[in-house]
TIPA-404872 format. One record per residue (C-alpha): x, y negated, z. Coordinates in nm, 4 decimals. Layout:
<atoms>
{X: X	Y: Y	Z: Z}
...
</atoms>
This chain:
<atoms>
{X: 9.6963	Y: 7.5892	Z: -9.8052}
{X: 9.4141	Y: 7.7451	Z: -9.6243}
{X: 9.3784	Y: 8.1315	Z: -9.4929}
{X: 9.2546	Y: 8.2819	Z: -9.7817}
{X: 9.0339	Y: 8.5138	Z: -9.6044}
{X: 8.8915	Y: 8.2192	Z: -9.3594}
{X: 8.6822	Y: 7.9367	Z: -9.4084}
{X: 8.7669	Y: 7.5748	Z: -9.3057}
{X: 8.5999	Y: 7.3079	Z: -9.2387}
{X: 8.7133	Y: 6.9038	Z: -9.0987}
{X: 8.5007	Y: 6.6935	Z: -8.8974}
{X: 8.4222	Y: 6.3591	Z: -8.7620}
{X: 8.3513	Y: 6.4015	Z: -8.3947}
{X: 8.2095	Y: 6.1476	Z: -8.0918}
{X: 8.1835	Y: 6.2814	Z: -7.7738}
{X: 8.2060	Y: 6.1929	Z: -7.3939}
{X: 8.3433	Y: 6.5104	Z: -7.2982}
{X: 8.6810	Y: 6.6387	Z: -7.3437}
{X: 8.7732	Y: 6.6662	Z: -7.7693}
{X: 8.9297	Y: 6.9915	Z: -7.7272}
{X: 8.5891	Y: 7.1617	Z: -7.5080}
{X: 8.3824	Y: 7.0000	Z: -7.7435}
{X: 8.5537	Y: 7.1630	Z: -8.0621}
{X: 8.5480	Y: 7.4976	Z: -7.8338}
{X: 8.1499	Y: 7.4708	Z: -7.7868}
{X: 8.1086	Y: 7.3765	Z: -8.1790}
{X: 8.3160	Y: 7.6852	Z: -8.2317}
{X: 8.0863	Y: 7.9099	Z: -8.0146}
{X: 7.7784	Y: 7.7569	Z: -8.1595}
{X: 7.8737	Y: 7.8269	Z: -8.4928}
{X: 7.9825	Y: 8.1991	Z: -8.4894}
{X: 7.9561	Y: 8.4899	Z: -8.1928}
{X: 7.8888	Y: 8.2648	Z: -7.8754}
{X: 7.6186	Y: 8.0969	Z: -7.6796}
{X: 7.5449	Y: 7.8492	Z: -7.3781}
{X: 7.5972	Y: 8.1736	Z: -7.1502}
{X: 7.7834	Y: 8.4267	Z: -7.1282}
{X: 7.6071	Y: 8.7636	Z: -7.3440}
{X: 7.6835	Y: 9.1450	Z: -7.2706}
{X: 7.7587	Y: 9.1908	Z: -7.6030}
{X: 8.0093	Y: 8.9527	Z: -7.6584}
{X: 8.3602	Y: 9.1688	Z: -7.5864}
{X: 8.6765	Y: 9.0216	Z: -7.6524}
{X: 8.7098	Y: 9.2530	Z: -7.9538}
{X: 8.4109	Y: 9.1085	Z: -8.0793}
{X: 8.5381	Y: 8.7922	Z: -8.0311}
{X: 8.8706	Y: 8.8456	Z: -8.2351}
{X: 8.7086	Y: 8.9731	Z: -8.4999}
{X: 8.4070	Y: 8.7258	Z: -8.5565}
{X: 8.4302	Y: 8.3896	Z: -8.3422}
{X: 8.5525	Y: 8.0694	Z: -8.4792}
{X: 8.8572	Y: 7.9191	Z: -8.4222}
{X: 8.9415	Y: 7.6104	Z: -8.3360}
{X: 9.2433	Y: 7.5172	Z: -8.5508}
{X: 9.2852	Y: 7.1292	Z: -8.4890}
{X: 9.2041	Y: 6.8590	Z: -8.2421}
{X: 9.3511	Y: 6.4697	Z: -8.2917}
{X: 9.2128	Y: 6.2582	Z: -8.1115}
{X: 9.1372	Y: 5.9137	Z: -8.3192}
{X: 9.0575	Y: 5.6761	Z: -8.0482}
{X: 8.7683	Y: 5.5639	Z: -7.7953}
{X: 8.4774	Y: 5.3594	Z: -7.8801}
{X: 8.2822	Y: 5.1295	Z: -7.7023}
{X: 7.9278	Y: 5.3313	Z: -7.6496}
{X: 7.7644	Y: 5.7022	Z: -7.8047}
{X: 7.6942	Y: 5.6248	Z: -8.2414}
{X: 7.3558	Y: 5.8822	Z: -8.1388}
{X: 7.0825	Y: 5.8671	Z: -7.9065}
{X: 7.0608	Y: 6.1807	Z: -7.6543}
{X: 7.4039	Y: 6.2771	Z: -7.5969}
{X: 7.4882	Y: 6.4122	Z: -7.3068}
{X: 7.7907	Y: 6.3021	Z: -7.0584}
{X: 8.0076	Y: 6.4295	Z: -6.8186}
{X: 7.8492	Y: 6.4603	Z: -6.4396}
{X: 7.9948	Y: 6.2373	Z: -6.1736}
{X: 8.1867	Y: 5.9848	Z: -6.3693}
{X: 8.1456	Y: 5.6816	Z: -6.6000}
{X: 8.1335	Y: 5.8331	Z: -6.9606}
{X: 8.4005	Y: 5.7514	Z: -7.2202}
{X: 8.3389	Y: 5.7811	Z: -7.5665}
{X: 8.6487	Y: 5.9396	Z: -7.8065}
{X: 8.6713	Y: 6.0331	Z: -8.1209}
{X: 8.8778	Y: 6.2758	Z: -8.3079}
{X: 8.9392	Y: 6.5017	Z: -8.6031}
{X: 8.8709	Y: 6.8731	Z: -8.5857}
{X: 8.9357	Y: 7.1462	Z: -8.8172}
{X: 8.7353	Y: 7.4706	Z: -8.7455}
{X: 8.7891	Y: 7.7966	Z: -8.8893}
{X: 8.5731	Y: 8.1422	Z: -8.9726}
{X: 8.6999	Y: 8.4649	Z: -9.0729}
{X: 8.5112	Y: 8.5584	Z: -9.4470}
{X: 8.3329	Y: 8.8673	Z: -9.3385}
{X: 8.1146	Y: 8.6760	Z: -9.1177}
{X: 7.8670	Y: 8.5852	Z: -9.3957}
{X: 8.0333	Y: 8.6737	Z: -9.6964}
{X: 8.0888	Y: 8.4885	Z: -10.0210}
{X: 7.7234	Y: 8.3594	Z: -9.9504}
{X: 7.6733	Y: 7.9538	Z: -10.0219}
{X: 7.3219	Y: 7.9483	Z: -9.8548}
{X: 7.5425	Y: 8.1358	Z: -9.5346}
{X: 7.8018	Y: 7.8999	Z: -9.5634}
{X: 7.6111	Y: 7.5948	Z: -9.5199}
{X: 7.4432	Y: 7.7602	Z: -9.2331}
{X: 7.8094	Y: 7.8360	Z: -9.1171}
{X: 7.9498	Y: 7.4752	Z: -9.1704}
{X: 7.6740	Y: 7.2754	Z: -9.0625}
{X: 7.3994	Y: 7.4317	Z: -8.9007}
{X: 7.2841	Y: 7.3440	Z: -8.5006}
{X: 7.6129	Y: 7.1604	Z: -8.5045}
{X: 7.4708	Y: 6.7864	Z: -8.5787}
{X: 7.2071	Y: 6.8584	Z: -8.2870}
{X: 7.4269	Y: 6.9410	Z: -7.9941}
{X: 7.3981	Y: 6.7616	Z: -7.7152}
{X: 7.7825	Y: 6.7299	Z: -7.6628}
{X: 7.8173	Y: 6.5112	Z: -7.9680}
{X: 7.6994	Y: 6.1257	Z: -7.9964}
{X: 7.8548	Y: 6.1770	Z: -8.3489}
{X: 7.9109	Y: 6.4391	Z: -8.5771}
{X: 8.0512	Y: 6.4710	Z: -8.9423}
{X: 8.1246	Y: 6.6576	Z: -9.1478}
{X: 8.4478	Y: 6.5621	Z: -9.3772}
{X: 8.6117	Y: 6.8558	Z: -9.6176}
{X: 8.5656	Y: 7.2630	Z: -9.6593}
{X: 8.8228	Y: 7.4264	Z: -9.7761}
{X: 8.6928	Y: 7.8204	Z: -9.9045}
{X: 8.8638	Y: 8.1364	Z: -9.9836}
{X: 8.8888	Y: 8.2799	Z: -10.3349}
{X: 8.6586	Y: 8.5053	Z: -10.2960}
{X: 8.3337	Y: 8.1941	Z: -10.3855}
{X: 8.5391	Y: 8.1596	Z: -10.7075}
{X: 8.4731	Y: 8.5177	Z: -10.7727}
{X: 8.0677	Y: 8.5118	Z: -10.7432}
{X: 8.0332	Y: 8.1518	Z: -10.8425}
{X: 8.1711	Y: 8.0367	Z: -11.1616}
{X: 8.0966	Y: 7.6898	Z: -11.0746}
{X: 8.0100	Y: 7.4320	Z: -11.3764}
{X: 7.9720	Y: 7.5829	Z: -11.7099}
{X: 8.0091	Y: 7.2968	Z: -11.9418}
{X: 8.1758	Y: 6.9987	Z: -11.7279}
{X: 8.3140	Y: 6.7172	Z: -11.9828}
{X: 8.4380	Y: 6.8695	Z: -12.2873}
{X: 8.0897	Y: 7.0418	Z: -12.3699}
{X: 7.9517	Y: 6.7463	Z: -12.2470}
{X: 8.1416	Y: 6.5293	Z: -12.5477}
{X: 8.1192	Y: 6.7808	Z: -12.7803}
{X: 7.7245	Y: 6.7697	Z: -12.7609}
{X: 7.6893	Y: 6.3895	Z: -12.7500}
{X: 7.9421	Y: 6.3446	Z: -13.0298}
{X: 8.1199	Y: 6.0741	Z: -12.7552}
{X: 8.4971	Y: 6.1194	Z: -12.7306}
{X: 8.7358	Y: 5.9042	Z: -12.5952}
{X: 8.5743	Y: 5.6695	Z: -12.4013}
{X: 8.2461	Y: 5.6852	Z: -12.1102}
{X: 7.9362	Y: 5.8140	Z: -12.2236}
{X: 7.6939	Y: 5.5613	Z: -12.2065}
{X: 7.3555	Y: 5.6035	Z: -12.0841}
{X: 7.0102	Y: 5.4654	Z: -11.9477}
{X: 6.7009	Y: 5.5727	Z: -11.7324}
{X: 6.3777	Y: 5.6232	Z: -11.8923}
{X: 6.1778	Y: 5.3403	Z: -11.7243}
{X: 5.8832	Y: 5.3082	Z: -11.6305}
{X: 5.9377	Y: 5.5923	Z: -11.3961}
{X: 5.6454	Y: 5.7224	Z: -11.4171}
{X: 5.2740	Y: 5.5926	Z: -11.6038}
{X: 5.4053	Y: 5.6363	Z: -11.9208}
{X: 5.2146	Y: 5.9130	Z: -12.1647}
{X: 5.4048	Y: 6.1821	Z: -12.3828}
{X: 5.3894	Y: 6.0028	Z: -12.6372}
{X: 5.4872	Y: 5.6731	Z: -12.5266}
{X: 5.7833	Y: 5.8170	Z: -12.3739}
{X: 5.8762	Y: 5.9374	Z: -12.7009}
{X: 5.8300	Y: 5.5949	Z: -12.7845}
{X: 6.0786	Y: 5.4649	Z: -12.5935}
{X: 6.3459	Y: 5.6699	Z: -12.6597}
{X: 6.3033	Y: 5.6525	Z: -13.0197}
{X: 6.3840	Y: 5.2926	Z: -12.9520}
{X: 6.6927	Y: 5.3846	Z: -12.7492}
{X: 6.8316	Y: 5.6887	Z: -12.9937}
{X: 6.7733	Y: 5.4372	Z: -13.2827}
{X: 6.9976	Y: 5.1788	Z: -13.0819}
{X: 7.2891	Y: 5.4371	Z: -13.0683}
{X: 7.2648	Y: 5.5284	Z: -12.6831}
{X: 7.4612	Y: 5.8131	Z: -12.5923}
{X: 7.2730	Y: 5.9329	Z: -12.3140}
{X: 6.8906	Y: 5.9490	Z: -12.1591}
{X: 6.7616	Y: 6.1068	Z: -11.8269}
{X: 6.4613	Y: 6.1132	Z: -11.6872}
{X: 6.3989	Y: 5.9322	Z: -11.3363}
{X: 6.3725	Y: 6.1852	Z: -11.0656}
{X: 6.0102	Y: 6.0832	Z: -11.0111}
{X: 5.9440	Y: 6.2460	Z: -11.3640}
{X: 5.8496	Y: 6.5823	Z: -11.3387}
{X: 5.5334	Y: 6.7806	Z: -11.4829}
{X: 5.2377	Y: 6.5531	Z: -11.3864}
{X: 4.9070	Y: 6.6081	Z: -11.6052}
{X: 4.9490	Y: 6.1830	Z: -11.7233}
{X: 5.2725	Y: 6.3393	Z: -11.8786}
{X: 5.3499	Y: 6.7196	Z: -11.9185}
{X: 5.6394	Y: 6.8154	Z: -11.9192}
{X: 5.6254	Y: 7.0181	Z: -12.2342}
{X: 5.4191	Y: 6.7676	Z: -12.3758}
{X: 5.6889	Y: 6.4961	Z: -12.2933}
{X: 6.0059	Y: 6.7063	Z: -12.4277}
{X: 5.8111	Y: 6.7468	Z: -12.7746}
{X: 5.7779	Y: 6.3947	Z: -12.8261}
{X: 6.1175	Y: 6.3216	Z: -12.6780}
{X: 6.3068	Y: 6.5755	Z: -12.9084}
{X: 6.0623	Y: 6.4458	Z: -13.1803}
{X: 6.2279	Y: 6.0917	Z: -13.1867}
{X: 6.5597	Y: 6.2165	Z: -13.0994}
{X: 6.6133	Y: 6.4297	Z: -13.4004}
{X: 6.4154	Y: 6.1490	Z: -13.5930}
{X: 6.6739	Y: 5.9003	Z: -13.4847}
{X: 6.9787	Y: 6.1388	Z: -13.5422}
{X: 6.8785	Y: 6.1871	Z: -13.9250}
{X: 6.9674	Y: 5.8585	Z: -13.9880}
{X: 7.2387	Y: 5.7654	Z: -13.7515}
{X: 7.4243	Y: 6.1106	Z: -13.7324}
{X: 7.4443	Y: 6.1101	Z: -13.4006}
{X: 7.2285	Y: 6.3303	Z: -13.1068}
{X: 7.1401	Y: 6.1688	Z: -12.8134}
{X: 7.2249	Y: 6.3316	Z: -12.4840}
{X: 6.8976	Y: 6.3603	Z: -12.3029}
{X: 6.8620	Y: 6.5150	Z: -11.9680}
{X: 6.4862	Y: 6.6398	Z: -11.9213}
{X: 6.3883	Y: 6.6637	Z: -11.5238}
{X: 6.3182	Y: 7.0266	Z: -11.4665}
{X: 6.2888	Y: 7.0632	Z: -11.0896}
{X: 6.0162	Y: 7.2727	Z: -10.9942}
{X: 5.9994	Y: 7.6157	Z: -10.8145}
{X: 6.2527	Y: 7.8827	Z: -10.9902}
{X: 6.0428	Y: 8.0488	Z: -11.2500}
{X: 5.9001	Y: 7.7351	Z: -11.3335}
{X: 6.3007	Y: 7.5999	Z: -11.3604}
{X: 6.3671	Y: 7.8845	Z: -11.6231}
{X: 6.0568	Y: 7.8272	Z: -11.8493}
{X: 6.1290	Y: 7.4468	Z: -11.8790}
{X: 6.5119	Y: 7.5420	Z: -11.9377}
{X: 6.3553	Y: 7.7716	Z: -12.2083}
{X: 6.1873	Y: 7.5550	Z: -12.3967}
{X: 6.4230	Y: 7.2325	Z: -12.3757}
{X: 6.6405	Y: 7.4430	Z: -12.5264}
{X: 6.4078	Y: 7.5628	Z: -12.8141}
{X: 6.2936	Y: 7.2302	Z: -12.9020}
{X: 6.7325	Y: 7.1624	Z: -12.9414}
{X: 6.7529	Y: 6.9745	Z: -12.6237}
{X: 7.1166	Y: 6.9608	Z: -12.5056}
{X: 7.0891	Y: 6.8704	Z: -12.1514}
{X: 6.8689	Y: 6.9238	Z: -11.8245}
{X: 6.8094	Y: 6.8042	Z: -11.4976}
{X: 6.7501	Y: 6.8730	Z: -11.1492}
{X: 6.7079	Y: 6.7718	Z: -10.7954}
{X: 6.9701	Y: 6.8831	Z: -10.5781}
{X: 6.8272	Y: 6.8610	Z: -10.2252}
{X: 6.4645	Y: 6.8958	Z: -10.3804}
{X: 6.5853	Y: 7.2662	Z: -10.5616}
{X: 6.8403	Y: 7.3775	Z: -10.2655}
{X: 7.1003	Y: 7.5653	Z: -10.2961}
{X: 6.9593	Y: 7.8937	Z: -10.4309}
{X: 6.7795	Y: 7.7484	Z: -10.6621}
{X: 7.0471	Y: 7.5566	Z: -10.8264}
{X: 7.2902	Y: 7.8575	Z: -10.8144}
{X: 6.9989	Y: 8.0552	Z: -11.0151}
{X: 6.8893	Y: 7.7719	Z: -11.2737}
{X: 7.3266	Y: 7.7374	Z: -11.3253}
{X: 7.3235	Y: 8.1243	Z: -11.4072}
{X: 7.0658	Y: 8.0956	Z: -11.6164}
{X: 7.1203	Y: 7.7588	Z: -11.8430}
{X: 7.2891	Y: 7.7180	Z: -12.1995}
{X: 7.2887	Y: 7.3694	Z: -12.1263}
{X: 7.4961	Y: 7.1195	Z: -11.8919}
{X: 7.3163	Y: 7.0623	Z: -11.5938}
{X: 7.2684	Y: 6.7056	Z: -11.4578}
{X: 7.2539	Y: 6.6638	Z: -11.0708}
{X: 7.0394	Y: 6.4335	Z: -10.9295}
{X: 7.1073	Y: 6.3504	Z: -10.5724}
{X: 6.7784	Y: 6.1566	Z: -10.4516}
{X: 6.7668	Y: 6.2106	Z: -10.1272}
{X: 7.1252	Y: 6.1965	Z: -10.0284}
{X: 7.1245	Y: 5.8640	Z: -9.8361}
{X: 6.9203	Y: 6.1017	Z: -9.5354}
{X: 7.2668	Y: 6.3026	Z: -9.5584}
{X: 7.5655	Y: 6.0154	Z: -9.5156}
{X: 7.4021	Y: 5.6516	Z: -9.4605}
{X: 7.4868	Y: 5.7084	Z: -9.0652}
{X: 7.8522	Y: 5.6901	Z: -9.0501}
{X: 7.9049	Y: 5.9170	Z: -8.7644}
{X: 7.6403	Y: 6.1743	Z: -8.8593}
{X: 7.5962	Y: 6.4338	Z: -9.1749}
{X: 7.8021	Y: 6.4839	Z: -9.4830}
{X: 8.0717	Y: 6.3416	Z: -9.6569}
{X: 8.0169	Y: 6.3352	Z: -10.0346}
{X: 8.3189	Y: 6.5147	Z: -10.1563}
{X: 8.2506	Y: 6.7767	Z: -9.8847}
{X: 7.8691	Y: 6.8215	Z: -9.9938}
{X: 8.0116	Y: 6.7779	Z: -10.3936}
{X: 8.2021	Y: 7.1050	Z: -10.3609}
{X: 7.9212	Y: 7.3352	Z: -10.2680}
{X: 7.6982	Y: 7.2117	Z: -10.5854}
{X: 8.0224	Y: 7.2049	Z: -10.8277}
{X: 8.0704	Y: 7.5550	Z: -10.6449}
{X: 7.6800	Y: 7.6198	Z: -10.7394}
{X: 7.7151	Y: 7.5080	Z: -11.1243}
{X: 7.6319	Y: 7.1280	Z: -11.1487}
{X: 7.8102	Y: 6.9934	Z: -11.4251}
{X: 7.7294	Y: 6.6201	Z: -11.3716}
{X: 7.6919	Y: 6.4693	Z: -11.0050}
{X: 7.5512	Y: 6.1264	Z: -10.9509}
{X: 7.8183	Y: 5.9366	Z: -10.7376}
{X: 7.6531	Y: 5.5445	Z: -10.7400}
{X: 7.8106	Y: 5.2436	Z: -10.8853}
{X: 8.0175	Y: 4.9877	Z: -10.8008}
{X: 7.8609	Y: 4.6373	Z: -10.6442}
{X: 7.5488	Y: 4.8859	Z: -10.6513}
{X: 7.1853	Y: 4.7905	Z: -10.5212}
{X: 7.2256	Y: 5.0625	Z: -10.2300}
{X: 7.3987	Y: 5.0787	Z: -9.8943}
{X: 7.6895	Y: 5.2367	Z: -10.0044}
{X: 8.0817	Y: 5.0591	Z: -10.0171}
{X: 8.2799	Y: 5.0557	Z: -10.3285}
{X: 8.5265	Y: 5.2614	Z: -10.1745}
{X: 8.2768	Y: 5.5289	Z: -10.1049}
{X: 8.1933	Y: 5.5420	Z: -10.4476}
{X: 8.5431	Y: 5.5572	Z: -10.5909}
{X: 8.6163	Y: 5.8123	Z: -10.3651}
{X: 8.2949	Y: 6.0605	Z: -10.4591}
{X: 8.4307	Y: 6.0244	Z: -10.8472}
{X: 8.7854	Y: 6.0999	Z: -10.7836}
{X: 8.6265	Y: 6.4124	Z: -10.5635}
{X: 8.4867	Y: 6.5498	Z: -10.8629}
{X: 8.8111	Y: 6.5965	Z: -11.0467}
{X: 8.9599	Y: 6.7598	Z: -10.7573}
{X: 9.0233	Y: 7.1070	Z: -10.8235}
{X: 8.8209	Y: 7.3399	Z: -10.5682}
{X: 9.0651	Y: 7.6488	Z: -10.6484}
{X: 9.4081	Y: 7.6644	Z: -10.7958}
{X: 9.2821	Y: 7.9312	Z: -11.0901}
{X: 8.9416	Y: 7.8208	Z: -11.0964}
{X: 8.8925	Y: 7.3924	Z: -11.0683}
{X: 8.5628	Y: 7.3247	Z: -11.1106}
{X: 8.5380	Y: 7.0004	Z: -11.1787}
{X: 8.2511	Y: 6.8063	Z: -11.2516}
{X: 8.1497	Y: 6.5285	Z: -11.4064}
{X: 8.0833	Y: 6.1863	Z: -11.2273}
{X: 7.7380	Y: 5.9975	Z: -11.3232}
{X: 7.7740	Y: 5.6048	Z: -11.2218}
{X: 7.4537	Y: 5.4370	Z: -11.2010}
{X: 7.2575	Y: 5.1421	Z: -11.0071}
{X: 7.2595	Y: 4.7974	Z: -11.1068}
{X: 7.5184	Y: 4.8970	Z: -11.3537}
{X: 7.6090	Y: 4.6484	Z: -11.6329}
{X: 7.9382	Y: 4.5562	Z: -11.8199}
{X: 8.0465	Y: 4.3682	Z: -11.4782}
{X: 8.1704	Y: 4.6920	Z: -11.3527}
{X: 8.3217	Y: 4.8786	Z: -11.6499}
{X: 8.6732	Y: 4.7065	Z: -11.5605}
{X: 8.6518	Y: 4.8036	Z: -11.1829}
{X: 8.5500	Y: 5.1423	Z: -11.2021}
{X: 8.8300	Y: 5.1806	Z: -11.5211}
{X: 9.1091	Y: 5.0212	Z: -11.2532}
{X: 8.9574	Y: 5.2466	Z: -10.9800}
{X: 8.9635	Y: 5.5959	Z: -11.2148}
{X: 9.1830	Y: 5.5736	Z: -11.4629}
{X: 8.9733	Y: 5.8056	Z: -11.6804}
{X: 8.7107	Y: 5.8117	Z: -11.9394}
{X: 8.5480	Y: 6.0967	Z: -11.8366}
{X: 8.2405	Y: 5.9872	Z: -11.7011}
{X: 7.8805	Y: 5.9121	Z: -11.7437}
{X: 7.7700	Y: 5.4920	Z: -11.7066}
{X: 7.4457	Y: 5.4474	Z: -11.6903}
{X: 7.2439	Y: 5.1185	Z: -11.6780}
{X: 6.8808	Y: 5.0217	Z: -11.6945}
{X: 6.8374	Y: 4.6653	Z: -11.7086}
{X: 7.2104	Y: 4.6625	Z: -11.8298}
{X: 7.1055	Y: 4.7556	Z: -12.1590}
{X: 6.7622	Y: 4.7828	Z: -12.2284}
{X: 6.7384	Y: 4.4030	Z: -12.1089}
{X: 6.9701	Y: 4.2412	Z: -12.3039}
{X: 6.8266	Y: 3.9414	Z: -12.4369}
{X: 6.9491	Y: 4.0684	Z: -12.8254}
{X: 6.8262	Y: 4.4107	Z: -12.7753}
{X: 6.8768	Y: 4.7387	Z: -12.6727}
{X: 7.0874	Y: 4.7963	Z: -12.9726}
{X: 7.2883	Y: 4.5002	Z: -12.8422}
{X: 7.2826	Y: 4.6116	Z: -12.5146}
{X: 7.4202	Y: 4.9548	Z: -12.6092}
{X: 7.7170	Y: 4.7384	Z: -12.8110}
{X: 7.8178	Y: 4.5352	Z: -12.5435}
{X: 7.8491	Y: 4.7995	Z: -12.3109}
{X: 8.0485	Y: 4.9981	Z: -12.5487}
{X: 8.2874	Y: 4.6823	Z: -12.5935}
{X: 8.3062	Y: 4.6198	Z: -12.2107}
{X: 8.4349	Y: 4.9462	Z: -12.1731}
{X: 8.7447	Y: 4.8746	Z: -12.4977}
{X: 8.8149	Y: 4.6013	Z: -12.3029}
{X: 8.8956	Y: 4.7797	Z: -11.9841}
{X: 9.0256	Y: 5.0449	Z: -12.1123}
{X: 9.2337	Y: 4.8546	Z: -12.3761}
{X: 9.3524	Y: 4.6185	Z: -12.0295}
{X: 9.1778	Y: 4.3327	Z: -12.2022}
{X: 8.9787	Y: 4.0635	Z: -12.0346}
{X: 8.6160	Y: 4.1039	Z: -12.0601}
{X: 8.6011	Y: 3.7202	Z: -12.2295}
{X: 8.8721	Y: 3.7714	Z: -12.4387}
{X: 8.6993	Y: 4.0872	Z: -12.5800}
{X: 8.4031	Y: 3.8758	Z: -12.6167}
{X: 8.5324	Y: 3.6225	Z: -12.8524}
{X: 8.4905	Y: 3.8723	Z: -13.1695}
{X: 8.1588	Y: 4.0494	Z: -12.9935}
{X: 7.8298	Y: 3.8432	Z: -13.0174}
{X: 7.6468	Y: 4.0979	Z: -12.8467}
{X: 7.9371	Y: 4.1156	Z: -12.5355}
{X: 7.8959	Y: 3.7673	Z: -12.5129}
{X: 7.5111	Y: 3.7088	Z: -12.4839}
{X: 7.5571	Y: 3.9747	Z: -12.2216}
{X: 7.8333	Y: 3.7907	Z: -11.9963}
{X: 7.5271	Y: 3.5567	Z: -12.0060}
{X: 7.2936	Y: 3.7385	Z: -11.9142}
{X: 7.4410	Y: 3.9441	Z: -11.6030}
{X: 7.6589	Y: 3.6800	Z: -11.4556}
{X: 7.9418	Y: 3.7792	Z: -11.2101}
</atoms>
């Protein structure tokens, strides 16, 4: 259990120099010190306000620096080691700030010239961020409860093309989609407010076919509108999703930053999907940047009530195991009285191949699948598409083969056709 009036935070470090300095000059770097010596820097100062250095392990040596333009020890050859370090600040240094804390937790850090590798792995935060940020309003059960999808994955698509499409032809398309009894819609991330497609324009004609297609079926799709834009601009699109009886919206983490997320969460009546474009800059380089569940926990802490996490056998960089352990992350409670957990989005190159690994892997039906070509390209239909994906999921939840399912599923079984293993 951490200090609950101190921050903590575990890293990944490379270095030539000795662990235990180098955790001593990320310390100083990060709260009251410098390269020199400073007047004002008295012992009592230093009690009060400097980081502490809590842990050093050393892991073990590798062959040559991860980074370019490390620096190395004079007079000797260098030796690269590696080791876990947990740092510590006292609370009153910045407050119960999240913009502060990321300034806190990694800041100048990734640039010293100590390191040839630098990561950062957990943060562990006193109760006092529960008290100003209430983290994710909605999270799952609001989530099912305005899709009308209960006990199993939600299951969802990409509006595609990206971009080119009109208004009115994206209305178009989702009409088709709502019709075929898709549970959820979002936007790509390059969809924003672009005069071929305003945004307003686009969420009338969305809505349009949405309620159109839930006067006959009964059911509402889930569609989450991409809102990112400067904060006012955030707030007016929120506005008028929500008029028009829109039931989710969307933004760019890294795009929005952390302010702006923490003010659009205040502000919505409606779940907020995280996007996290961008976040491959943050983690690709194994011995540099973020963790995910690390970087998760300041944008549940913000208010994000869905967090994209990849997909399994997906069309990026990133391992399986990387992915399954971002979406067990999210169900990790940040605070004892106050979890915050948040909902995990699978997507790319999705398709009923990996409903029965990411079931084995979770455990859970709380989660957002979504798949582009994996539905909308089935060769029956989208309708089709949606069914088989639906039945892929019974069978892995039900501990059935995917085949055997498929014997009483014509639409399960074009599919194992069409997406081969």
């Amino acid at each position: 259990m951490s200090d609950p009036v101190r921050i903590e935070a575990d890293y990944l470090i490379e270095t030539a120099f000795d662990p235990a300095r180098a955790a001593e000059i990320m310390a100083g770097e990060q709260s009251s010190g410098t390269f020199v010596a400073v007047p004002g820097e008295t012992p009592e100062l230093k009690a009060r306000s400097a980081a502490r250095v809590e842990t050093v392990r050393l892991i073990d040596e590798v062959a040559g620096p991860s980074l370019p333009g490390a620096g190395v020890p004079a007079g000797s050859a260098p030796v690269y080691r590696r080791a876990f370090v947990t740092l510590s600040w006292p609370i009153d240094n910045i407050g119960a700030s999240l913009p502060n804390l990321v300034a806190t937790i990694a800041g100048n850090l990734f640039e010293l010239k100590a390191f040839s590798g630098l990561r950062l792995l957990d943060v562990r935060l006193p109760t006092a961020f529960a008290r100003k940020y209430s983290g994710p309003k909605f999270g799952m059960a609001a989530t099912r409860e305005l899709s009308g999808v209960h006990g199993r994955p939600l299951i969802g698509t990409i509006i595609k093309p990206s971009v080119g499409l009109s208004a009115e032809a994206t209305g178009d398309l989702v009409g088709v989609l709502a019709d075929a009894g898709i549970d959820f819609i979002k936007d790509d991330e390059l969809q924003a407010d672009g005069p071929a497609c305003p945004f307003e324009d686009r969420v009338t004609a969305v809505m349009r076919a949405v309620n159109r297609a839930a006067d006959k079926t009964g059911k509402k799709t889930m569609v989450a509108f991409n809102l990112t834009g400067e904060i006012d601009e955030m707030r007016r699109r929120h506005d008028f999703v929500l008029a028009q009886g829109g039931t989710c919206i969307m933004a760019s983490l890294i795009s929005v930053g952390y302010a702006g997320i923490v003010e659009l969460a205040r502000h919505t009546e409606l779940p907020l999907h995280a996007h996290r474009n961008g976040w491959g800059t943050l983690t690709r380089a194994p011995s540099l940047g973020w963790s995910f569940p690390a970087w998760a926990k300041l944008w549940r802490l913000a208010g994000c009530d869905h967090l994209h996490v990849n997909g399994l056998a997906n069309k990026f960089s990133e391992p399986d195991e990387s992915v399954i352990l971002s979406a067990r992350s999210l169900q990790e409670p940040l605070f004892d009285h106050s979890p915050m957990l948040a909902v995990p989005v699978f997507s790319s190159g999705q398709t009923i191949r990996q409903a029965a690994g990411t079931w084995a892997a979770l455990k859970s039906p709380d989660l957002i699948f979504t798949a582009g070509g994996g539905v909308v390209a089935h060769p029956m239909g989208v309708a089709a598409g949606v069914e088989a994906m639906v039945q892929a999921w019974e069978a892995a939840m039900s501990d059935v083969t995917i085949e055997t399912q498929a014997e009483n599923s014509p639409a399960l079984a074009a599919a194992l056709d069409a997406y081969p293993a």
